[in-house]
N, C-alpha and C positions, 0 to 999 in steps of 0.2 A: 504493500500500500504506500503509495506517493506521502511524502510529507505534506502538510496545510502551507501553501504561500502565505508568508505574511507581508499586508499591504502597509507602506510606510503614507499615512492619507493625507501627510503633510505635503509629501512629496509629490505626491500624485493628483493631489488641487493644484498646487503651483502649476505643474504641466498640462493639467485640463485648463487651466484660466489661462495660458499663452498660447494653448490649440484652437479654444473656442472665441477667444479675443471679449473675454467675462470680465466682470467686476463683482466683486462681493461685497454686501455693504452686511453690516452687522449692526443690532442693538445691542446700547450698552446692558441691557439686563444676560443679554448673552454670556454663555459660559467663558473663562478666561481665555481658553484654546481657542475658543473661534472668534473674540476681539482681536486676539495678536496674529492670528492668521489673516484678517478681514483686509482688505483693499481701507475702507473707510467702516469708522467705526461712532455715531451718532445716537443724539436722539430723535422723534419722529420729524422735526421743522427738519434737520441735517442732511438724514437720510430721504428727506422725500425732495427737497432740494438738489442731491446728489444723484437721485435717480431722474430728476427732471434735465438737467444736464450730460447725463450722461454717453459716450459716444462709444463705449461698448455693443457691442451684439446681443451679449447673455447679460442677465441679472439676476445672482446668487442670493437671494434674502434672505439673510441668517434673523428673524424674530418673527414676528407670526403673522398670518394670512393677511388680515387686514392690512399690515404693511407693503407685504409684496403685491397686492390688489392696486394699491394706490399705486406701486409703479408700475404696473401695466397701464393701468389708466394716463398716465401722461407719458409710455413708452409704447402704443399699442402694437407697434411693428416689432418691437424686441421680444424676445425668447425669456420670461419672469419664472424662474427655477426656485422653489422651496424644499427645505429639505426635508421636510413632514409634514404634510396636508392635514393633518390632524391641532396642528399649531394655530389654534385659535382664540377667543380672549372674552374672560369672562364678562367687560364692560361692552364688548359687539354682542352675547348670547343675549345680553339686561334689553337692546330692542330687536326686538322682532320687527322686522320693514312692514307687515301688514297691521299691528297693534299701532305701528309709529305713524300709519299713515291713517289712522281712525281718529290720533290723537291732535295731527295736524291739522286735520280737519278743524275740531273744534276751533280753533284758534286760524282761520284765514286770513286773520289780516297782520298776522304774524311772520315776520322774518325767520328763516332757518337757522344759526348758528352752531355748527356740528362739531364737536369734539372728534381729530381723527379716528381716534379705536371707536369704528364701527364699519359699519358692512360697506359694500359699493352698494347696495340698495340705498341706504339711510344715507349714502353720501347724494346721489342721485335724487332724492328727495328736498336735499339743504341750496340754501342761498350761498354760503359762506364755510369752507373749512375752518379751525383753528387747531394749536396744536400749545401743551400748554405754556411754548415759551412763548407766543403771539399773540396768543388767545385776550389779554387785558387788554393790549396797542390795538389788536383789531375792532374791540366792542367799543373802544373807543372814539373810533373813526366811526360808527355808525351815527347817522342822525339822532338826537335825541328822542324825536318825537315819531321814530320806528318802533314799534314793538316785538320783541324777540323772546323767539323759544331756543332754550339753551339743552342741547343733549349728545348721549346721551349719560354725561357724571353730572347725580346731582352734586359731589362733595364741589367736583372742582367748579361747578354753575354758583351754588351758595358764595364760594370764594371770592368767584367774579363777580358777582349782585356786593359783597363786599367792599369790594377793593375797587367796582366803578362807580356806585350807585344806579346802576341799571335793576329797574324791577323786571327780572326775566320770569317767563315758565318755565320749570324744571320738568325733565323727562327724571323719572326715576329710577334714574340706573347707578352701575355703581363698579369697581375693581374690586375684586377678593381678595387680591394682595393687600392695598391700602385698605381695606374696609376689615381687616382682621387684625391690624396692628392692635398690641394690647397696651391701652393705657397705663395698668398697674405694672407690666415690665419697663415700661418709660420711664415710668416713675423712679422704679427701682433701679434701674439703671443711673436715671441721672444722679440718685444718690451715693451711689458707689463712685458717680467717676462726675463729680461735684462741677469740675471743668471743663468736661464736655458740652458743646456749643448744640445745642439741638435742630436740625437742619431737615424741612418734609418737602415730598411733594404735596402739589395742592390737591392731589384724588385723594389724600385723605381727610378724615372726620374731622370736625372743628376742635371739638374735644381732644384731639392729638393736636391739630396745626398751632395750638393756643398756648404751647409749651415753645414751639419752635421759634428762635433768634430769627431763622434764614427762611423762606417758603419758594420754590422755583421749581424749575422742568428740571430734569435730568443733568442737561447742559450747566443750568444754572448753580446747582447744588453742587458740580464737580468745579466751576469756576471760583465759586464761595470758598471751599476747602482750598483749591490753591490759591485762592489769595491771602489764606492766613495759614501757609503751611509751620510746622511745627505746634498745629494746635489739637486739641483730642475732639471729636464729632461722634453723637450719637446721632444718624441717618436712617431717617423715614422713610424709606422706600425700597424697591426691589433692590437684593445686597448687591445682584452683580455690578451695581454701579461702584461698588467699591474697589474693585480691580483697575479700573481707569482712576480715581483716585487716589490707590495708590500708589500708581506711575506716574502722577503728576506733582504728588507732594508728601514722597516718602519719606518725610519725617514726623509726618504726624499718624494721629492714631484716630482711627474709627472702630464704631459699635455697633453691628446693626439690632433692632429690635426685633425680639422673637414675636410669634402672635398672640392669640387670643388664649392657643393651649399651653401656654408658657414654658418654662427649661431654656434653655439656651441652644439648640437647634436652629440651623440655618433656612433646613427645606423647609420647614413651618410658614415661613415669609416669603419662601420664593415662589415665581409663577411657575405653576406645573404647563404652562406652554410656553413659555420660553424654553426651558428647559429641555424640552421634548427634542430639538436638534444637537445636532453630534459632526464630529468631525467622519465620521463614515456616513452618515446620510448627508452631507454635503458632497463627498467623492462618488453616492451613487445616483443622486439626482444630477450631476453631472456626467459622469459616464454615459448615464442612458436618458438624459435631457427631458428629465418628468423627475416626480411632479412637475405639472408647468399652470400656470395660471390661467383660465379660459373665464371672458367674457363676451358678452355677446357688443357687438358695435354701438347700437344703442344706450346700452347702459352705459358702456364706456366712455359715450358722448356728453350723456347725462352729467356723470359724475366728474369728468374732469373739468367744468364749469367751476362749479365751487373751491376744485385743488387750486386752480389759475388764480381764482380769485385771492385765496389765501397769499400765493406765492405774490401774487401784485401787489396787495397791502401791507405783506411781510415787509419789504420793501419801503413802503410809506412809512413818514412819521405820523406819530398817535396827533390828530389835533387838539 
């Protein structure tokens, strides 16, 4: 009996990505191996920017469906490669396109404002993407005297009715990751490490954000940390973002928060679909050029309306 080949899968992406003339873009909740393998490595504004520019052939989406969806939608000609179809996200399951479109109903004379993580149905549906590093600058720029429904995060929609004074409607949905952070291990953390600066995304609960120094998108929270490296941070959100943190400001120290079922365990707080991609399902979605992303033209049409618009007022300053 033949011995097992073993596949070196580092090696053999690098050589599929100069056959296939690819780019892999990664999120930073991604595992640490597939950031430091990734061509570009962001958060959703970054990476959906990066895939709107891009002059590649192939698009490797290292984080979940609804990401690579959005780059098909402003790449329709290119080939949008995921490495588990199964990579989905529990804030896109919270609307359902036919519930969201009964809801919209109600409220017609309402603007759409869409928080990326959701379907290309529900983006096809909206006036306006945001993502949460834009998302304040964008409602900003909206007339005052528009009325907007915000979906689908209520936590990060409260934030922004917050932080604009916009009275929006909330879709009521929500992330499992941020909506299980547990309060009482924050607590207890911050007591143990008295110095730690408390730093969240804004998907999470008021009740958590109300502790935190820092509140921003991913981007944000890892620019915070390096601008005051050598300092200790307890970090509100998915941990993988701590791996790019700690290549940005390896002298300081980070904590992430367990969840709701406490102990000190990491996968407690991490998304079970991010997670779900591997450096061998990235080598075999490439080998054999599927999964691949299918939309119909339509929809496609539909939904890159609102991405464009986002990327144009990403651009503008907030008036």
């Amino acid at each position: 009996m033949l011995p097992a080949v073993r596949i070196d899968y580092e090696e053999e992406i690098h050589r599929l990505r100069r056959e296939m003339n690819a780019v892999i873009l990664a999120h930073y909740y991604q595992e640490d191996e597939i950031q430091d393998l990734a061509d570009y490595v962001g958060d959703s504004l970054d990476l959906a920017r990066r895939a709107a520019r891009t002059e590649a052939d192939v698009i490797v989406f290292c984080g979940v469906r609804f990401m690579a969806e959005g780059a098909k939608i402003l790449n329709p000609e290119k080939l949008v490669l995921v490495p588990d179809m199964k990579a989905g996200c529990s804030l896109e399951e919270s609307c359902p396109p036919e519930a969201f479109r009964q809801f919209k109903e109600q409220y017609s004379d309402h603007m759409v404002v869409t928080y990326i993580n959701c379907s290309a149905e529900i983006k096809a549906m909206s006036d306006i993407i945001v993502t949460s590093s834009n998302a304040e600058s964008i409602i900003r720029q909206i007339p005052a005297d528009r009325k907007i429904i915000f979906a689908p995060d209520k936590y990060l929609g409260a934030y922004l009715v917050k932080k604009t004074g916009r009275d929006m409607v909330l879709w009521n949905g929500s992330c499992i990751v941020h909506e299980r952070f547990s309060e009482q291990e924050l607590v207890r953390l911050k007591t143990r490490h008295p110095q730690a600066c408390i730093i969240a995304h804004p998907e999470c609960p008021e009740q958590l954000l109300r502790h935190a120094v820092h509140i921003g998108s991913t981007s944000s929270l890892i620019r915070f940390s390096e601008q005051h490296a050598g300092g200790e941070f307890i970090v509100l959100t998915e941990p993988g973002i701590l791996h790019e943190m700690k290549k940005r400001s390896p002298g300081s120290i980070f904590h992430d928060v367990p969840g709701v079922s406490g102990g000190t365990c990491v996968s407690c707080n991490s998304c079970p679909y991010m997670k779900l991609n591997s450096l061998e399902k990235i080598y075999h979605c490439m080998i054999n050029r599927a999964p691949a992303i299918t939309l119909s033209d339509e929809l496609m049409k539909r939904a890159r309306l609102p991405l464009e618009k986002m990327l144009e007022m990403s651009a503008a300053k907030p008036v």
